[in-house]
C-alpha positions, 0 to 999 in steps of 0.5 A: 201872767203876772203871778207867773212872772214873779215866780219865775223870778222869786230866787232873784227876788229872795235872794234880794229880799235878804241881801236888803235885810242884811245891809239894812240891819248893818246900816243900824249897827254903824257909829257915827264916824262910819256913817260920816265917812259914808256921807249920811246922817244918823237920821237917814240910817235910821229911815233906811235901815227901818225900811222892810226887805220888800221896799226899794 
């Protein structure tokens, strides 16, 4: 039943696999200042951004 689930949902799912990637990967491309005015630090983008796309 489970595996019948995840297929059903498997475009939702790709759809936010990728939209974590890419957010992911910006998340690293930001300078100190822009990750300031988001109230993070370099060290919390970096454990964020170096998450894989599956994990929430």
């Amino acid at each position: 039943m489970k595996v019948r689930a995840f297929f059903r949902h498997l475009p939702d799912h790709l759809g936010c696999w990728q939209h974590r990637l890419r957010t992911r990967k910006q998340l690293l491309q930001l300078d100190m200042h822009e990750l300031q005015d988001l109230g993070i630090s370099k060290q919390q983008a970096v454990v964020e951004g170096s998450k894989p796309f599956w994990r929430h």
